[in-house]
C-alpha positions as a Markdown table, in Angstrom:
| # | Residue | x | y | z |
|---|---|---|---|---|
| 1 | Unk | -24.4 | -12.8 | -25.6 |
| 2 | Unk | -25.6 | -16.0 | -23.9 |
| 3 | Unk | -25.2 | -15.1 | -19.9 |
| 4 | Unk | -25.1 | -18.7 | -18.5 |
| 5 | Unk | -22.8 | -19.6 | -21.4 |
| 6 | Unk | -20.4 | -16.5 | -20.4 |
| 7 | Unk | -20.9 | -16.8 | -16.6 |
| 8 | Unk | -22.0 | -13.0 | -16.3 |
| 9 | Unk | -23.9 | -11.7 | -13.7 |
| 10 | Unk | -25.6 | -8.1 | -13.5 |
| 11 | Unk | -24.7 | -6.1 | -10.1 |
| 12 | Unk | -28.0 | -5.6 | -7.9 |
| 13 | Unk | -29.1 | -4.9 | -4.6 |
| 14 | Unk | -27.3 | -8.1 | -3.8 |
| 15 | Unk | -23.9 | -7.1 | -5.2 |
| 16 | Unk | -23.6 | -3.8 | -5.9 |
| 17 | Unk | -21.4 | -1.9 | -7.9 |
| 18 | Unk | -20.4 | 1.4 | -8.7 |
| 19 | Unk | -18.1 | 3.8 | -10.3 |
| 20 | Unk | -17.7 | 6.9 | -10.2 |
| 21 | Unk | -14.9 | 9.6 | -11.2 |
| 22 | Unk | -12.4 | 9.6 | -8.1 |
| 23 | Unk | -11.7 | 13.4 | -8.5 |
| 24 | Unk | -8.2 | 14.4 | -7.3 |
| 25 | Unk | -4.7 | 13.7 | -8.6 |
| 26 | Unk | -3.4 | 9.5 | -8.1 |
| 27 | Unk | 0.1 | 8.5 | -8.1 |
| 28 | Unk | 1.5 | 5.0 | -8.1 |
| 29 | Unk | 5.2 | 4.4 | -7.8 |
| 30 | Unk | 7.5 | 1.6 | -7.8 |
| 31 | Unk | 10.9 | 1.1 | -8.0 |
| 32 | Unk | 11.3 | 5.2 | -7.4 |
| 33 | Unk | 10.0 | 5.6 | -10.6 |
| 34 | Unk | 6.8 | 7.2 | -11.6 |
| 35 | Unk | 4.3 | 4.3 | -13.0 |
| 36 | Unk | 0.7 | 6.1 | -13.6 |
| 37 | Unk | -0.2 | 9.6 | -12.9 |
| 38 | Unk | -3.7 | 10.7 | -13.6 |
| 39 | Unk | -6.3 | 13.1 | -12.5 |
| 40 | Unk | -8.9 | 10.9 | -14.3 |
| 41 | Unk | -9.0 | 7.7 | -12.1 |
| 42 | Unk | -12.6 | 6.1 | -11.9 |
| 43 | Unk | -13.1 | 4.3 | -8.3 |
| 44 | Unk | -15.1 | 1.3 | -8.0 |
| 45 | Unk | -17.1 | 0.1 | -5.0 |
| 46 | Unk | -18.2 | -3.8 | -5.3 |
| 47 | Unk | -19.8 | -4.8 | -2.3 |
| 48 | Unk | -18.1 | -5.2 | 0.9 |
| 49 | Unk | -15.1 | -4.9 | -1.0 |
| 50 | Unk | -12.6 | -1.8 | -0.2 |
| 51 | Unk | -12.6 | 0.7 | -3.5 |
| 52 | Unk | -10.5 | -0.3 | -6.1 |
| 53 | Unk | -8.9 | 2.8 | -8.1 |
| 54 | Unk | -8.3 | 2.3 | -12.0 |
| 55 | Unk | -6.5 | 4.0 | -13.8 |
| 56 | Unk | -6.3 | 5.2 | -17.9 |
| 57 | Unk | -3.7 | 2.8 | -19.9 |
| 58 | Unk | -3.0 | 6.5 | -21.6 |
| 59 | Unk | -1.8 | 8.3 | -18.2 |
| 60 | Unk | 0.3 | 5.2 | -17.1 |
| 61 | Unk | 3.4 | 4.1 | -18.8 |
| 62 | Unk | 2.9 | 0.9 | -20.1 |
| 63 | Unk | 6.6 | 0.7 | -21.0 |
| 64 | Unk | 7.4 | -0.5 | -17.5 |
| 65 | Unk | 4.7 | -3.0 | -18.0 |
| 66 | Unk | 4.9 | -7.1 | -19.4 |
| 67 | Unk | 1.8 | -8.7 | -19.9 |
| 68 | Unk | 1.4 | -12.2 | -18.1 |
| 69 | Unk | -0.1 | -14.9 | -19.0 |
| 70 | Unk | -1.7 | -15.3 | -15.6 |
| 71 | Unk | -6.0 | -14.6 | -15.8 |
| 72 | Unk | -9.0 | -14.4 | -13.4 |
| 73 | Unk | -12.5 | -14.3 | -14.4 |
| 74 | Unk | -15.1 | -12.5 | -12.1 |
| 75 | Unk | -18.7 | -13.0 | -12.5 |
| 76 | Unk | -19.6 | -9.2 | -13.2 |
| 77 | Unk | -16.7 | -7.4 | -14.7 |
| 78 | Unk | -15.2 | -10.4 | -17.2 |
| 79 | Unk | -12.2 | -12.1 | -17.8 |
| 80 | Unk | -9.4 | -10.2 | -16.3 |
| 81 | Unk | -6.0 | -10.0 | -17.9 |
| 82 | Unk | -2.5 | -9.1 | -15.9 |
| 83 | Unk | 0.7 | -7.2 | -16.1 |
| 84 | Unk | 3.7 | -7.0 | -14.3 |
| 85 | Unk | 5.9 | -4.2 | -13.3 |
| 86 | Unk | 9.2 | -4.4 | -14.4 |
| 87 | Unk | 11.1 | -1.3 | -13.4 |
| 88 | Unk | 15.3 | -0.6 | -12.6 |
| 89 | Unk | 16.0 | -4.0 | -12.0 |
| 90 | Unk | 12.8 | -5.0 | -9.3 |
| 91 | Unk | 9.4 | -6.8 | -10.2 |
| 92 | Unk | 6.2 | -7.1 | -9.1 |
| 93 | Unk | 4.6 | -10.1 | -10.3 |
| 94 | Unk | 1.4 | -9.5 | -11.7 |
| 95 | Unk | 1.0 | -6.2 | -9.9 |
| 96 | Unk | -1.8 | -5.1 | -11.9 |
| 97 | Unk | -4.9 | -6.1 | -13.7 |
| 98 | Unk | -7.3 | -5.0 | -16.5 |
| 99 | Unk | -10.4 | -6.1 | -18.0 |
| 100 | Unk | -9.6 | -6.2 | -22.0 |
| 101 | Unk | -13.0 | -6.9 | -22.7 |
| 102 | Unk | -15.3 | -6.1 | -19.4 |
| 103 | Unk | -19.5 | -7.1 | -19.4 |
| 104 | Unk | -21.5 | -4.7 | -20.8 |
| 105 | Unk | -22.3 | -3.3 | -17.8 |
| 106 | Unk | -18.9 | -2.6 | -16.7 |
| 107 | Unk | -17.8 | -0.9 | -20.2 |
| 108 | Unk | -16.1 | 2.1 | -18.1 |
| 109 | Unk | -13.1 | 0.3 | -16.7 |
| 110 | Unk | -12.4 | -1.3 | -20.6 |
| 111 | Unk | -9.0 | 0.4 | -20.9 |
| 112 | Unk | -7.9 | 1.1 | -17.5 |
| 113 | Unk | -5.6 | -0.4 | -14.8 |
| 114 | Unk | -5.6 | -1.4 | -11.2 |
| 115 | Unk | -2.9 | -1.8 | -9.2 |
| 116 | Unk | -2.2 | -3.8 | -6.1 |
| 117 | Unk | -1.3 | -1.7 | -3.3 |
| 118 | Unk | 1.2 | -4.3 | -1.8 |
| 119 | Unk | 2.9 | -4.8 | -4.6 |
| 120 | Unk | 3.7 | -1.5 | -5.4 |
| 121 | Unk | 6.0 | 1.2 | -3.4 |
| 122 | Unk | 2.7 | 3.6 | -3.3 |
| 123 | Unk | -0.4 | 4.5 | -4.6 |
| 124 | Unk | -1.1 | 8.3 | -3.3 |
| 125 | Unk | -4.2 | 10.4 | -4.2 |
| 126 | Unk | -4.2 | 14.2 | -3.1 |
């Protein structure tokens, strides 16, 4: 894979990025209902950024979600694809993200889900 033709970058002392298991249960819910439950959430630092939780497609129910065709591309994870929540009778408009096919160097998060905390009732970890 040609890195200037894909626009990838490699995290470094400049950007860092980690991930790590979260540990602990995490809840998100919308709508009253019960959208991802997992106890196997990975939690990635980038930067200054604040820690994003994702979450496996297996412990969230993807019936509740409708892929959009809205996309954003970051630098060091890929091109990232987006969902919305559609739940008794609300949406949340591209409430949640995933990278399809993340870099290389991000090939943990390929198959798991982040979610907006504004856009969603709650996201709880205990």
């Amino acid at each position: 894979m040609n890195k200037a033709a894909t626009g990838m970058k490699l995290p470094g002392p400049d950007h860092p990025i980690t991930i790590s298991r979260n540990g602990g249960r995490v809840r998100v819910t919308f709508a009253g209902r019960v959208i991802a439950d997992t106890t196997q959430a990975l939690r990635l630092a980038e930067a200054s950024y604040k820690p994003v939780l994702y979450i496996p497609r297996s412990d969230a129910d993807m019936s509740a979600l409708q892929a959009t065709d809205h996309h954003t591309h970051c630098p060091y994870k890929g091109d990232a694809s987006y969902f919305s929540i559609v739940a008794d009778g609300r949406t949340a408009a591209n409430a949640v993200w995933s990278y399809e096919q993340p870099f290389p160097a991000m090939s943990q998060i390929k198959e798991y889900l982040a979610f907006y905390p504004d856009r969603v009732d709650k996201i709880e970890e205990a």
